[in-house]
GUROFI-828806 format. One line per field, with one value per residue: chain; x, y, z of N, C-alpha, C, O, CB in turn. Coordinates in steps of 0.001 Angstrom, whole numbers, padded with zeros to 6 digits. Last residue first. Glycine has a CB too. Layout:
GUROFI-828806
volum	A; ...
n.c1	X; ...
n.c2	Y; ...
n.c3	Z; ...
ca.c1	X; ...
ca.c2	Y; ...
ca.c3	Z; ...
c.c1	X; ...
c.c2	Y; ...
c.c3	Z; ...
o.c1	X; ...
o.c2	Y; ...
o.c3	Z; ...
cb.c1	X; ...
cb.c2	Y; ...
cb.c3	Z; ...
***
This chain:
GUROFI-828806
volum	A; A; A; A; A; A; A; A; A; A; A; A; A; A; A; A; A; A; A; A; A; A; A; A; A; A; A; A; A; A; A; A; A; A; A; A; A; A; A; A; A; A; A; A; A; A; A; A; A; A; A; A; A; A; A; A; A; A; A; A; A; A; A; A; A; A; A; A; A; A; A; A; A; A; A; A; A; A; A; A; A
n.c1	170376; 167682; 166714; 167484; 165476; 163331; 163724; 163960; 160861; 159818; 160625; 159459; 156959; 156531; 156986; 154978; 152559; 149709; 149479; 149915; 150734; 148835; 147429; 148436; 147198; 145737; 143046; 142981; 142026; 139912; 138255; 137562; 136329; 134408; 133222; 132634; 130409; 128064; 127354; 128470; 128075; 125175; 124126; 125242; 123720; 120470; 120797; 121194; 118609; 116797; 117414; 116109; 113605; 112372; 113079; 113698; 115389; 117444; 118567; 120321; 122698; 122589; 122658; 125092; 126402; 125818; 126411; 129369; 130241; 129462; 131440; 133524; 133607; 133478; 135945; 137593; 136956; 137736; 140303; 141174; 140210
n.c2	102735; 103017; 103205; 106195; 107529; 106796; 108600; 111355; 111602; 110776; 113286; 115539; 114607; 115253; 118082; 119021; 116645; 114449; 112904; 111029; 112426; 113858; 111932; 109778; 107385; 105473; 104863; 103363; 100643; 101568; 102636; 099813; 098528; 100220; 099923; 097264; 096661; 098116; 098101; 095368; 093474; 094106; 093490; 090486; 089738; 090198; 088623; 085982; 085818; 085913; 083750; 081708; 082418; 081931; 079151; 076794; 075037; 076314; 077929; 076878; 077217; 080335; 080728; 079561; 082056; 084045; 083481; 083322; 086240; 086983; 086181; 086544; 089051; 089255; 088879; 090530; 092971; 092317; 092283; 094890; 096207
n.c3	087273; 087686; 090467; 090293; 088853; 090538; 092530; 091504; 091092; 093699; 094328; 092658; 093391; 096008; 095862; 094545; 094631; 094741; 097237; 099155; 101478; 102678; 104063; 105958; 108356; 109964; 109072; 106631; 108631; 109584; 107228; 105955; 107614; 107895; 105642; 105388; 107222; 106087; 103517; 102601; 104486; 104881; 102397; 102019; 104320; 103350; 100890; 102195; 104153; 101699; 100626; 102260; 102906; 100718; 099383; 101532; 099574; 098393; 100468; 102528; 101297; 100765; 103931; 104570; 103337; 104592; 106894; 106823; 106183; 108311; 110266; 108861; 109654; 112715; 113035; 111579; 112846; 115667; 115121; 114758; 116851
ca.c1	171519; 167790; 166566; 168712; 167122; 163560; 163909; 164762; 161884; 159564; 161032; 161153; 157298; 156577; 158609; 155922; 152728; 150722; 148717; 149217; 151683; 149634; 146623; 148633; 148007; 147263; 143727; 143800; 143456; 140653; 138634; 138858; 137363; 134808; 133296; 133070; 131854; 128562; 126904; 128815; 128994; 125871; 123969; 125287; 124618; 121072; 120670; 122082; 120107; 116585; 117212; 117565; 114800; 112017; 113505; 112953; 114413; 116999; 117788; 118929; 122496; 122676; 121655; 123662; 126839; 125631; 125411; 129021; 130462; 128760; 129755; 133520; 133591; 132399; 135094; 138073; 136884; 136159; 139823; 141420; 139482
ca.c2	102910; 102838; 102441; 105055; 107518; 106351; 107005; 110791; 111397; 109973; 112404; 115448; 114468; 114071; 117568; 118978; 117842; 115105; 113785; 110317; 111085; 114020; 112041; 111184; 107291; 106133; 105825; 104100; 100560; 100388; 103707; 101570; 098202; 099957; 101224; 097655; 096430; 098396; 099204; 096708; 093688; 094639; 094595; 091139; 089462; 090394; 089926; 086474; 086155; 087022; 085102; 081765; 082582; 083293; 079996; 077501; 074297; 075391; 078584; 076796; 075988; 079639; 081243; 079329; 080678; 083930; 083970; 082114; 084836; 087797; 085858; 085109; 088706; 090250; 087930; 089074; 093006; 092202; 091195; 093613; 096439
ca.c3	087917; 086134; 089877; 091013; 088119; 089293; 092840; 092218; 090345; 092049; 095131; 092678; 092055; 095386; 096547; 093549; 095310; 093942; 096902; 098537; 100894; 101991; 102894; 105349; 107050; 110556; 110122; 106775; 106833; 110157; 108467; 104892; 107457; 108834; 105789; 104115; 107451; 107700; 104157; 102057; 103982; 105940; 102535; 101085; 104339; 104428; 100972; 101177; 104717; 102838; 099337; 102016; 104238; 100878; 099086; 101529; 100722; 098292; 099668; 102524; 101425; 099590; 102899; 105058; 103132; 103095; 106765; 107503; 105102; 107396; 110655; 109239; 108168; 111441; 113644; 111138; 111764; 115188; 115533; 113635; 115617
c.c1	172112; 169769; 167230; 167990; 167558; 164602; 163731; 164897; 163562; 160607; 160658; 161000; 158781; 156597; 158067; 157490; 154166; 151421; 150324; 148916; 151328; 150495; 147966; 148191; 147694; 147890; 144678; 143681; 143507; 142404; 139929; 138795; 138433; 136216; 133866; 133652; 132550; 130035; 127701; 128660; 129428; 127328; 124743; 125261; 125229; 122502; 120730; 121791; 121022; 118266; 117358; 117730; 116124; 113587; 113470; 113399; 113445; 115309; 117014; 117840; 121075; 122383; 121647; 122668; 125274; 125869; 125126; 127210; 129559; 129340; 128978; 131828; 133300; 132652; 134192; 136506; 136875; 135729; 138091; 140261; 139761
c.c2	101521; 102426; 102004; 103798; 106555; 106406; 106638; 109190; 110803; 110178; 110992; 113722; 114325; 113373; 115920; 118365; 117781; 116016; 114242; 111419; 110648; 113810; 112682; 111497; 109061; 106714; 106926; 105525; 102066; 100712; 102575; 102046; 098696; 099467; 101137; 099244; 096964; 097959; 098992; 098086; 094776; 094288; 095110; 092576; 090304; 090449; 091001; 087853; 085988; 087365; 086271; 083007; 082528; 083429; 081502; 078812; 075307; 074606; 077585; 077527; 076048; 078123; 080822; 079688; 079787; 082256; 083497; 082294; 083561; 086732; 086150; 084939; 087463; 089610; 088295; 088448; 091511; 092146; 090486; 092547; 095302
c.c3	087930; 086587; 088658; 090690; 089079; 088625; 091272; 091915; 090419; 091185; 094239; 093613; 092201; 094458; 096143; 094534; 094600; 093911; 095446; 097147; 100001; 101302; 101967; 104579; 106927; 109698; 110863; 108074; 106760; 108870; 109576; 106180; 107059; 108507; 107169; 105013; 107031; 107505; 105632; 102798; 103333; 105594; 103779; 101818; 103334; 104528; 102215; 101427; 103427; 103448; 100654; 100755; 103381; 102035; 099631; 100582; 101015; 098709; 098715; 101312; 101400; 099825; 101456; 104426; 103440; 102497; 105423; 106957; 105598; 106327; 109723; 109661; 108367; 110296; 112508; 111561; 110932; 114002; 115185; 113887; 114631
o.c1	173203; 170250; 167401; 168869; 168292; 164858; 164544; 165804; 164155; 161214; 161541; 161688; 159358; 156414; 159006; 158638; 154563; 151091; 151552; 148292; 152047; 151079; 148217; 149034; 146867; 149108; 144708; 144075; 144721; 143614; 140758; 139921; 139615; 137189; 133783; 134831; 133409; 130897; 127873; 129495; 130591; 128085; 125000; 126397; 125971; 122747; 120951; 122548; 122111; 118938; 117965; 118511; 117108; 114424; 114295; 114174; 112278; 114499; 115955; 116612; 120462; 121883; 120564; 121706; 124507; 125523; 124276; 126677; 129065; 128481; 127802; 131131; 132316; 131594; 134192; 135879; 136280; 134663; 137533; 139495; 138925
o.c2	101320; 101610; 100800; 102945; 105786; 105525; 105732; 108632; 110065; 109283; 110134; 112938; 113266; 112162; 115153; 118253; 116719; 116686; 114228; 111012; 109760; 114612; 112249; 111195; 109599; 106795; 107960; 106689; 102217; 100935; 103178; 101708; 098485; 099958; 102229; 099480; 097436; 098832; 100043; 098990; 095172; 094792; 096310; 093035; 091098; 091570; 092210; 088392; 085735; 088394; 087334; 082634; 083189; 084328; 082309; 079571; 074960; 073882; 077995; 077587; 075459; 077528; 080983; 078924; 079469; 081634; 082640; 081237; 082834; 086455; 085808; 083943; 087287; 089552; 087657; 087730; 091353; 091624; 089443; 092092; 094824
o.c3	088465; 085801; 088464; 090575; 088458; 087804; 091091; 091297; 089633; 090597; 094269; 092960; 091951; 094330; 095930; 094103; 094121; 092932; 095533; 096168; 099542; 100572; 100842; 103735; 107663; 109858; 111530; 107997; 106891; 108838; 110257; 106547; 107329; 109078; 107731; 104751; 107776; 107614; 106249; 102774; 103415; 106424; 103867; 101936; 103911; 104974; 102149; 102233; 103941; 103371; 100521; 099879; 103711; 101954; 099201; 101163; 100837; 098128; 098240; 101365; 100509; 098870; 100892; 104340; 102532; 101492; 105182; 106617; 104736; 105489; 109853; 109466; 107649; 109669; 111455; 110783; 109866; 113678; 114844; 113038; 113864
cb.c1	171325; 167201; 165730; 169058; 168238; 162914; 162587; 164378; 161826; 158255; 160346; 162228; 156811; 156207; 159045; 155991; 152518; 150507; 148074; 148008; 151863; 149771; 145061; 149504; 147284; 148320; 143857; 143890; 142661; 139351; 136639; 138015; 137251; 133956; 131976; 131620; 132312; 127670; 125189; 128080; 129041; 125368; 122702; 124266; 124646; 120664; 119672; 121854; 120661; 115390; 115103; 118168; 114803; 110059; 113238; 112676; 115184; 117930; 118594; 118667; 123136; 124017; 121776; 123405; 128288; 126816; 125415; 129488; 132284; 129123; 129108; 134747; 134856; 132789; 134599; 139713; 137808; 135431; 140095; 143072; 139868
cb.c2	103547; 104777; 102578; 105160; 109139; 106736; 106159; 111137; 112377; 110536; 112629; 117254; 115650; 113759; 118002; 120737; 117915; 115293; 114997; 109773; 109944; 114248; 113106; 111569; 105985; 105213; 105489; 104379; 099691; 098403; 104237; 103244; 097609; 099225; 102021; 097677; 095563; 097351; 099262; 096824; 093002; 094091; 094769; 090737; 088318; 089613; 089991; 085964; 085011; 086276; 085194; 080078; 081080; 083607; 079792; 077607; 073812; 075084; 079567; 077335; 075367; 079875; 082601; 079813; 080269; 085043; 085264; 082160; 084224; 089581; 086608; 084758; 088928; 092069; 088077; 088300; 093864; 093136; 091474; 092740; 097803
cb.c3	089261; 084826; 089868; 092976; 088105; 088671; 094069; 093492; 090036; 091122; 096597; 093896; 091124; 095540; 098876; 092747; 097088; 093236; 098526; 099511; 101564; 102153; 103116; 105020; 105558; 111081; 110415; 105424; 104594; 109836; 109631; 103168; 107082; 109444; 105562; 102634; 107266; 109090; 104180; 100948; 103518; 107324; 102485; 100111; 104355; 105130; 100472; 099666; 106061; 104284; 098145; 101512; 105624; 101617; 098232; 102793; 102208; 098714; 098980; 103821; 102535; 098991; 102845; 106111; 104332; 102369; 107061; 109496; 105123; 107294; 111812; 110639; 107264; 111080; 115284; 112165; 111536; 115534; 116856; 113877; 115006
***
């Protein structure tokens, strides 16, 4: 998943990139792959990449619950220490 995730950004930067050089010359092709590029950055990778980053993770770790308050609290007095 890293991998495709790295290849995918590099083909979706490489796009936009091309599309600002040629936008010049032809404006309709280079407005097309920006907005192209633009929309599968947000709508496809973007949502690939948060399910890639937190998979392996707890929602419960994240949640305000009163043993992660005592446990905040905790690490803040040995900080001050």
């Amino acid at each position: 998943m890293k991998y495709f995730l790295s290849i995918s950004f590099l083909i979706i930067l490489g796009t936009a990139i091309y599309g600002f050089s040629v936008r010049e010359a032809d404006p309709k092709t280079g407005e097309f792959c920006i907005g192209i590029s633009i929309a599968v950055l947000f709508f496809l990778w973007m949502p690939f990449f948060i399910y890639h980053r937190w998979k392996n993770r707890s929602m419960k770790d994240y949640m305000l619950t009163k043993e992660n308050i005592d446990k905040m609290r905790k690490e803040g007095r040995r900080k001050k220490l």
